[in-house]
Legacy VTK file of the C-alpha trace (Angstrom):
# vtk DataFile Version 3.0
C-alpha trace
ASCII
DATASET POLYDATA
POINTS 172 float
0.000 0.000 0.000
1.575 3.620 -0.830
1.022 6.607 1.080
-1.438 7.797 -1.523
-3.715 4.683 -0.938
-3.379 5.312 2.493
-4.680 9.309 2.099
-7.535 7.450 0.171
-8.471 4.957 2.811
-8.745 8.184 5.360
-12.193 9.538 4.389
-13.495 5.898 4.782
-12.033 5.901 8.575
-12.399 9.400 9.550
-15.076 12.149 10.306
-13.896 15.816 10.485
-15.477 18.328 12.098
-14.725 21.427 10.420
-16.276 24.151 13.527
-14.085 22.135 15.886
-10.944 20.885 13.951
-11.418 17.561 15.337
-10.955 14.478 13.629
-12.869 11.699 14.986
-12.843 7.820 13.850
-15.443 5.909 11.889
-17.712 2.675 13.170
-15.776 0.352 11.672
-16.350 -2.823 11.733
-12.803 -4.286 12.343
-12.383 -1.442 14.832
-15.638 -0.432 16.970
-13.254 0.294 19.824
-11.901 3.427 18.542
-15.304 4.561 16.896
-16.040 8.195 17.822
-12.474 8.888 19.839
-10.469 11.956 18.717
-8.048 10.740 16.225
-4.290 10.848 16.149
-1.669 12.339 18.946
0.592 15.638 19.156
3.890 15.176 18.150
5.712 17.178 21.091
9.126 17.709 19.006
6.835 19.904 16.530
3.712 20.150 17.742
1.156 18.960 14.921
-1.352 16.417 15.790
-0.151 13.035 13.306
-2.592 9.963 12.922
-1.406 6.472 11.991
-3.037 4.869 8.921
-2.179 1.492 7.568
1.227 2.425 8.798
1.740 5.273 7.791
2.065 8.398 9.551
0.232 11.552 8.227
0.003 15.316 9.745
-3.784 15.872 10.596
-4.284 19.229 9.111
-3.503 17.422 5.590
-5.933 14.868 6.488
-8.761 17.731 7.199
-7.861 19.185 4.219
-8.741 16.382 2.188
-11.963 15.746 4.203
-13.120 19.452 3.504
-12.390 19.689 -0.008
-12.168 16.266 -1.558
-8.609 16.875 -2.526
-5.039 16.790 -0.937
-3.201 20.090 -0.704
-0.671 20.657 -3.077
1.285 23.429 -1.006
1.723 23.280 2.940
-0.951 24.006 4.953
-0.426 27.046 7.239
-2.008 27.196 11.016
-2.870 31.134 10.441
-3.000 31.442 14.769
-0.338 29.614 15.097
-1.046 26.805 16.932
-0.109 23.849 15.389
-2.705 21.359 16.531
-5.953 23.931 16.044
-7.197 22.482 12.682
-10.449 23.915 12.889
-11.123 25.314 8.921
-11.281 28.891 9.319
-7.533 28.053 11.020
-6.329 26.451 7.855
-4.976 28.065 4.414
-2.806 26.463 1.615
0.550 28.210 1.708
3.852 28.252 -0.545
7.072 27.087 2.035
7.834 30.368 1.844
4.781 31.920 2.780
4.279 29.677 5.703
7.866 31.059 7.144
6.179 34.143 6.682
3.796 33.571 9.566
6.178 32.246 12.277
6.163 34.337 15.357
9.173 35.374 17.029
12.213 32.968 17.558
12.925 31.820 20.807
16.800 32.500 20.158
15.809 36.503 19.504
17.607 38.042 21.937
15.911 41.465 20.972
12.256 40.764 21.716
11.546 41.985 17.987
10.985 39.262 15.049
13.239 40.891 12.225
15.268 43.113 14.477
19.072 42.383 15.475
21.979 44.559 17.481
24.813 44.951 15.508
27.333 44.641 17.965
29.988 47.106 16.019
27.670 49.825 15.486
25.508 49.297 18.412
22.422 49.895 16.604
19.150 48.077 15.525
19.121 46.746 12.515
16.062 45.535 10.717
15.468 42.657 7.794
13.112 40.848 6.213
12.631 37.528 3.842
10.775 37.008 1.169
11.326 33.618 -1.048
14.698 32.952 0.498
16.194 36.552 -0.171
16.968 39.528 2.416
15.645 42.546 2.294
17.772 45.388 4.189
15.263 47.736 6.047
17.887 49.900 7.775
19.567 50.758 10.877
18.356 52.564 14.037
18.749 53.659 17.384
16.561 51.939 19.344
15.083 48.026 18.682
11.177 49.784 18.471
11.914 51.856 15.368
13.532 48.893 13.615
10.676 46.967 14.957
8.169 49.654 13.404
9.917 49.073 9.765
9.990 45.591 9.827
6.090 45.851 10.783
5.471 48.645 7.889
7.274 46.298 5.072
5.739 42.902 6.234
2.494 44.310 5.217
3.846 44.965 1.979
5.901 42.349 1.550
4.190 39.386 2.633
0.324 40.263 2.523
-1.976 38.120 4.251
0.840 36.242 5.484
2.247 38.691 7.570
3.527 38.261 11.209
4.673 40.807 13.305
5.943 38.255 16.051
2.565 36.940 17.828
-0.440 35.586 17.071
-4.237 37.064 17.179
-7.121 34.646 18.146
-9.539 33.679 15.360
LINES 1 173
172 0 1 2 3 4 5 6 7 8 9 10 11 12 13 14 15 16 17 18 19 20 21 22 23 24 25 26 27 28 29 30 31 32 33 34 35 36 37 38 39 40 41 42 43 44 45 46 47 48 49 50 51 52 53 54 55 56 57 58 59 60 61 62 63 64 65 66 67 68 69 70 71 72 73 74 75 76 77 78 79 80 81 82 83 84 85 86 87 88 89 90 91 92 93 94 95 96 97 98 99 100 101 102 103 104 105 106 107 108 109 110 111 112 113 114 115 116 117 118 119 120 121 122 123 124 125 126 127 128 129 130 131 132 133 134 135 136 137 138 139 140 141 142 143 144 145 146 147 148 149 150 151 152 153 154 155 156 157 158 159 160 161 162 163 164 165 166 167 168 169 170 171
């Protein structure tokens, strides 16, 4: 059996509830004890909630995917809050590698407190960047980490759109 087969055999084992983001298994017939439990586990190295289907282990927000729109997503699925295991629909959005980078909050390693801001030890100023499809963009050089903050905010809206992140996420 390939992994596609497996995708296939999903929508005959799974319900997914699209208000909720929960993906809940089947009555069936080899496997009545599982019928109606929430599908799958989080992964606590990344964070996703996987499920296990004739071996094969698949991310759940692919899996809801499918089960909303009858087809698996060609591009990566970005988690527009954030949160990695909240596959509720309105949560969901097909997204370009680069695009989904787009949307990460702040790194944990950012000793600033500002995504796209970083001291420059030499100069002793703030300097702000920002990627877009695996190329930096130079934003400038200031005096204090907020008004670098403020132009990496300003050209993220430009730059990436819908996808933009200023470091943290809004509820939905």
């Amino acid at each position: 059996m390939t992994k596609d087969e497996a995708m296939k055999i999903a929508k005959d084992l799974l319900d997914y509830n699209p208000e909720t983001g929960v993906l809940t298994w089947k009555n069936v017939s080899n496997r009545t004890d599982r019928y109606g439990m929430k599908a799958g586990w989080v992964d606590r190295t990344k964070g996703y909630r996987k499920i296990e289907i004739k071996g094969f282990s698949f991310l759940a927000h692919r899996i809801c995917w499918l089960l909303a729109y009858g087809e698996y997503p060609k591009y990566e699925i970005d988690h527009i809050n954030g949160i990695k295991d909240d596959n509720r629909l309105k949560n969901l959005r097909q997204a370009t590698h680069s695009q989904n980078c787009m949307n990460q909050k702040i790194k944990v390693n950012n000793k600033v407190g500002y995504k796209g801001v970083h001291l420059r030890k030499d100069t002793q100023k703030y300097v702000s960047i920002i990627w877009k499809n695996g190329k930096c963009h130079y934003l400038g050089q200031y005096e204090a980490a907020e008004q670098a903050h403020d132009a990496y905010v300003k050209a993220s809206v430009v730059i990436h759109g819908e996808f933009a992140n200023h470091g943290e996420f809004s509820t939905i």
